[in-house]
C-alpha positions as CSV (number, residue, x, y, z in Angstrom):
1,X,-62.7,-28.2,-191.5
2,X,-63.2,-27.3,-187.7
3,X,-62.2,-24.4,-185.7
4,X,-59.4,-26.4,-184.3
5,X,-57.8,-27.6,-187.4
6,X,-58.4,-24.1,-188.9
7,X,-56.4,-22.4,-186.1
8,X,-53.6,-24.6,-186.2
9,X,-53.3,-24.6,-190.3
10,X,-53.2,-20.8,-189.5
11,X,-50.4,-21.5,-187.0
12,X,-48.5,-24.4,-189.5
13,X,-48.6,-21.5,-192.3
14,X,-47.0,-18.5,-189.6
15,X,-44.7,-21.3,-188.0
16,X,-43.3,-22.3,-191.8
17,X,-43.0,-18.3,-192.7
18,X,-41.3,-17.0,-189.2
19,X,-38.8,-20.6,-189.8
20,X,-37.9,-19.5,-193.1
21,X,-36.9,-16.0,-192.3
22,X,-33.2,-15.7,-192.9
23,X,-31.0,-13.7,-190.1
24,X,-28.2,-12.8,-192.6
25,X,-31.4,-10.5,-194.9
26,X,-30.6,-7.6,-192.3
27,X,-34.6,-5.6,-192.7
28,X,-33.5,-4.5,-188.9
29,X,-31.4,-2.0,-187.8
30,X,-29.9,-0.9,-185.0
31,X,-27.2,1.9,-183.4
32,X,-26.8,0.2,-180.8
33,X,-26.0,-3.5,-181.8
34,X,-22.1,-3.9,-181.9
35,X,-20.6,-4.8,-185.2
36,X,-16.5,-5.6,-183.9
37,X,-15.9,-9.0,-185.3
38,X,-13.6,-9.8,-182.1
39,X,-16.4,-8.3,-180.0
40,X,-18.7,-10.4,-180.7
41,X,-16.7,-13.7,-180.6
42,X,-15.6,-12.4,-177.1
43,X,-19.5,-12.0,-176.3
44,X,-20.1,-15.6,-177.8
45,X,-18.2,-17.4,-175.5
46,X,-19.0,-15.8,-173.0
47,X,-22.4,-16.8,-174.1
48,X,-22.0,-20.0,-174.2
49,X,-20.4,-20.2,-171.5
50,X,-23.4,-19.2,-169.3
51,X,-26.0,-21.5,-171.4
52,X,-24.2,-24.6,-172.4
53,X,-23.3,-26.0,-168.4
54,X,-26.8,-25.4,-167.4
55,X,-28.9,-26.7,-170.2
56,X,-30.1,-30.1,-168.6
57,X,-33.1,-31.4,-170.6
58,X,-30.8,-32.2,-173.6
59,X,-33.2,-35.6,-174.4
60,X,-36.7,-34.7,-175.0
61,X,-36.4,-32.3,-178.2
62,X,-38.6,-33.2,-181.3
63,X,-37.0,-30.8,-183.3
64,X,-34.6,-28.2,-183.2
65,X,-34.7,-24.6,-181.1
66,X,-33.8,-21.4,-182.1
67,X,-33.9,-18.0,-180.6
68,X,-32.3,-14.5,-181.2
69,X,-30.5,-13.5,-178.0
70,X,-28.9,-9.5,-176.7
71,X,-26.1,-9.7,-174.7
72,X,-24.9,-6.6,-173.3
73,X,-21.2,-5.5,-173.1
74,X,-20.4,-7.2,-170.1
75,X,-21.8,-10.4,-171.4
76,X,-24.9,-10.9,-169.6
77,X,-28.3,-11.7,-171.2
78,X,-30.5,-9.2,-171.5
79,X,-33.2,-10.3,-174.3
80,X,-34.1,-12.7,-176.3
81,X,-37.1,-13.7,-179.2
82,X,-38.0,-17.1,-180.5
83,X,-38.3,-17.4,-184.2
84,X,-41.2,-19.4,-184.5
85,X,-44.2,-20.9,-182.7
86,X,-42.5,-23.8,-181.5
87,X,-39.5,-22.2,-179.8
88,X,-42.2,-19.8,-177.8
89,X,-43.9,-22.6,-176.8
90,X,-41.3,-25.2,-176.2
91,X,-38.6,-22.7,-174.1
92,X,-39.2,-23.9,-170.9
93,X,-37.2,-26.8,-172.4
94,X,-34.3,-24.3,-172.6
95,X,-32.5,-22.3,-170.0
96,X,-33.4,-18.9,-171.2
97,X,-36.2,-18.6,-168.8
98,X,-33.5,-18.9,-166.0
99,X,-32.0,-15.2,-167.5
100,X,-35.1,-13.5,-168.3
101,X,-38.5,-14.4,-167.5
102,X,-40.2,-12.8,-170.4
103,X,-39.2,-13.1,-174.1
104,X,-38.7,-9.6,-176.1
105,X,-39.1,-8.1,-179.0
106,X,-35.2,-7.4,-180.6
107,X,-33.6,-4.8,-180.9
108,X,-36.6,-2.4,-180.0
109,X,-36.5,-2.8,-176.8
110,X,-33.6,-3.0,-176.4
111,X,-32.1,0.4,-175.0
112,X,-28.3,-0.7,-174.3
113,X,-26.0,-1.5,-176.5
114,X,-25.8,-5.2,-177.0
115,X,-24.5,-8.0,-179.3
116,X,-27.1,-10.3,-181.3
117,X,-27.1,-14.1,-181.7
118,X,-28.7,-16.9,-183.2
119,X,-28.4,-19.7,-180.5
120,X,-30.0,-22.9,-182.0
121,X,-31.0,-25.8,-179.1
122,X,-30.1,-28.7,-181.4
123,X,-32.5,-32.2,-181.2
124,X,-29.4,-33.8,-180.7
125,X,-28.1,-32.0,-178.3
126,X,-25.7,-29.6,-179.4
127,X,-25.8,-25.9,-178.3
128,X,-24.7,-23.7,-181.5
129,X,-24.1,-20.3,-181.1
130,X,-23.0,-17.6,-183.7
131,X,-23.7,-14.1,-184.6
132,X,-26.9,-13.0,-185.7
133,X,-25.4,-11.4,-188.9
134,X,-23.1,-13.2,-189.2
135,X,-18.8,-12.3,-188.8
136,X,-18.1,-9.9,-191.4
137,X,-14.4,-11.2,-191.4
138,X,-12.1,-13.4,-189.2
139,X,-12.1,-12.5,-185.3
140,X,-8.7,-11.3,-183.4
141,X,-7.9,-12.6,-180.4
142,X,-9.3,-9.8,-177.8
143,X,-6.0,-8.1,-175.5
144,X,-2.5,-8.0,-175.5
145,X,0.1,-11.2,-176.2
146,X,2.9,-12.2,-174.7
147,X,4.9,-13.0,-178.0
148,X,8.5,-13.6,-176.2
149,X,9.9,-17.2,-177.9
150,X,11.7,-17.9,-173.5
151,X,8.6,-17.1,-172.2
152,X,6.0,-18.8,-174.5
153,X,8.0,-21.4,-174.1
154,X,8.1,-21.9,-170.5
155,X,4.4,-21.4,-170.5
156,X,4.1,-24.1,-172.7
157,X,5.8,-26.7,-170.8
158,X,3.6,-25.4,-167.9
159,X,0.4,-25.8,-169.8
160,X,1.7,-29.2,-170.9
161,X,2.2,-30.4,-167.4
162,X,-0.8,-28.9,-165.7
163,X,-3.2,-30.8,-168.2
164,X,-1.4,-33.9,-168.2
165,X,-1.9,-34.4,-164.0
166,X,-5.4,-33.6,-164.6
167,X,-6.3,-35.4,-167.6
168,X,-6.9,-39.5,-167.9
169,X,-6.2,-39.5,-171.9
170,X,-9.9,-40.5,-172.1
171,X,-12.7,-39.5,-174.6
172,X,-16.0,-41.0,-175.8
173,X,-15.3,-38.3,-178.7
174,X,-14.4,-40.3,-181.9
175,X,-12.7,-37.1,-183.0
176,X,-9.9,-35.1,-181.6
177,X,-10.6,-32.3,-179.4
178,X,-9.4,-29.1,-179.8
179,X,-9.2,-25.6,-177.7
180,X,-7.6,-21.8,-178.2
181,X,-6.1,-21.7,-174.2
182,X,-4.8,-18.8,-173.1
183,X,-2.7,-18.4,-170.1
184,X,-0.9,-15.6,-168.1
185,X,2.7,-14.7,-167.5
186,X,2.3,-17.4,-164.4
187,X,0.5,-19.8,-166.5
188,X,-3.1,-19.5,-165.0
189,X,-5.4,-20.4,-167.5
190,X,-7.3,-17.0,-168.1
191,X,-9.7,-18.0,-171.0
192,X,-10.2,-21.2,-173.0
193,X,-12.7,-22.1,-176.0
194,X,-13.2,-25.0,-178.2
195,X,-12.2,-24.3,-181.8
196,X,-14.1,-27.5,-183.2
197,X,-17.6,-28.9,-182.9
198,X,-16.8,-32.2,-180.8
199,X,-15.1,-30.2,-178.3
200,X,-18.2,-28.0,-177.7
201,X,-19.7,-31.2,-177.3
202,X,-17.3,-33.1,-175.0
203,X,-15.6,-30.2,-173.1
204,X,-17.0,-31.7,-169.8
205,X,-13.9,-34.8,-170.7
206,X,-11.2,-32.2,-170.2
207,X,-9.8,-30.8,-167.5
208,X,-10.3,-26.8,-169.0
209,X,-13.8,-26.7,-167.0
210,X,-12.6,-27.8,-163.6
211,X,-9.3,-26.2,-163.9
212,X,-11.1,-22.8,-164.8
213,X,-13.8,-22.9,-161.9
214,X,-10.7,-23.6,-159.4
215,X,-9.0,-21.0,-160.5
216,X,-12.1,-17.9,-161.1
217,X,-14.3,-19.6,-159.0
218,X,-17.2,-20.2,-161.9
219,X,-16.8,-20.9,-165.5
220,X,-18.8,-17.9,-167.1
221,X,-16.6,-15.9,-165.8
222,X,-15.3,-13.4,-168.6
223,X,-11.6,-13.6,-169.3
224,X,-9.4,-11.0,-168.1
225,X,-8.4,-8.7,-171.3
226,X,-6.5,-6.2,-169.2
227,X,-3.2,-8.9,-168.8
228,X,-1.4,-9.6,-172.2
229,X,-1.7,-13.8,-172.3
230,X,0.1,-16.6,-174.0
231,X,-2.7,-18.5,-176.4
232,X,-2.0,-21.8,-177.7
233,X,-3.9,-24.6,-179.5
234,X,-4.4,-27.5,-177.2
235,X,-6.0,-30.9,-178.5
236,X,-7.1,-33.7,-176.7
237,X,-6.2,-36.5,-179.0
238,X,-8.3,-39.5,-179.2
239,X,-5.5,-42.1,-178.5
240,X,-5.2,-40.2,-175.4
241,X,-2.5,-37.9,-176.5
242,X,-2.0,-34.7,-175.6
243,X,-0.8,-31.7,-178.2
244,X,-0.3,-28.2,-177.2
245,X,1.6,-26.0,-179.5
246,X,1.6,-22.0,-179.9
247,X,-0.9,-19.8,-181.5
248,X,1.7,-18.3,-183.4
249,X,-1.1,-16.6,-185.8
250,X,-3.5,-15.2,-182.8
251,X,-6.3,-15.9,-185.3
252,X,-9.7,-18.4,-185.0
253,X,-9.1,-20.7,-188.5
């Protein structure tokens, strides 16, 4: 065997044993990670929010990507550490390097408090994002609701008519597609998320990103928890249909 192959067995065998680690066998700790369920999903979107409309190079993936990312309180990326050889080496194929030049090592050096992730670059490219360890039980919705049957309803027919001028009724999804969209007592649309895998993937078909960036002025925007909101379930139906219908339960099922 020569040098070469030598070194790269030695990297296979580290690559294989890094890969295999599993994030939910918690053998770090850390004061300062948060550990709110609702939290963290509010930290996730806001995630993904900043990552998914700027990763380009969605093509040229041989296999799968995935990194553990901090992200302080107010949602902006402050670390983040490959778990094995080939996401170090291949992240230039990500955006991360756009948000911090140099990878490091989490949590220790970490000396804010922060929220931890497992963000996986999918070869087929999907972006999936979820918390490092995991949700301990189902997320609230973050902030105060407006719960009043008149005024969720006039919201509603808002909503209804605001999407409907924007939308064409078209999808390439063969699936429906469906968001959490929550609006104001004027029916501005202060936060929106998908609530199924296709609509991660097709969001760019709605409206929700256009409508959002008119209205904040940029789509990672964090929504405003200080205003008590309307949230309903909004799907983008296949056949072209639209659905929207109220979140009566304010929970993510």
């Amino acid at each position: 065997m020569t040098n070469v192959q030598h070194q790269q067995l030695i990297a296979d065998v580290r690559e294989t044993i890094i890969s295999n680690a599993k994030p939910n066998n918690r053998n770090i700790s850390s004061r300062r990670e948060i550990t709110d369920d609702s939290q963290l999903h509010s930290l996730k979107r806001q995630l993904f929010n900043q990552i998914n409309p700027i990763w380009s190079d969605r093509t040229n993936l041989a296999q799968d990507l995935v990194y553990r990312i901090a992200v302080s309180t107010n949602g902006n990326i402050i670390g983040y550490q490959p778990i094995n050889i080939t996401a170090r080496n291949q992240v230039k194929k990500t955006p991360l390097p756009t948000f911090i030049r140099q990878p490091s090592i989490i949590p220790g050096s970490i000396n804010q408090t922060f929220g931890s992730f497992r963000v996986v670059f999918r070869k087929s490219g999907a972006l999936e994002i979820s918390p490092w360890w995991g949700f301990k039980k189902t997320p609230n919705v973050v902030g105060d609701k407006i719960t009043e049957s008149r005024v969720i309803n006039r919201l509603q027919r808002q909503l209804t008519a605001s999407l409907r001028q924007y939308w064409d009724g078209k999808t390439s999804s063969n699936q429906d597609l469906k968001y959490r969209v929550a609006v104001n007592k004027n029916g501005i649309i202060n936060d929106y998320e998908p609530i199924n895998q296709v609509a991660y993937d097709h969001f760019r078909e709605t409206p929700l990103p256009f409508m959002y960036q008119e209205l904040h002025g940029s789509n990672v925007a964090a929504p405003n928890e200080k205003e008590p909101l309307a949230h309903f379930r909004v799907v983008f139906k296949r056949n072209g249909l639209l659905e929207i219908t109220p979140w009566k339960l304010y929970l993510f099922k």
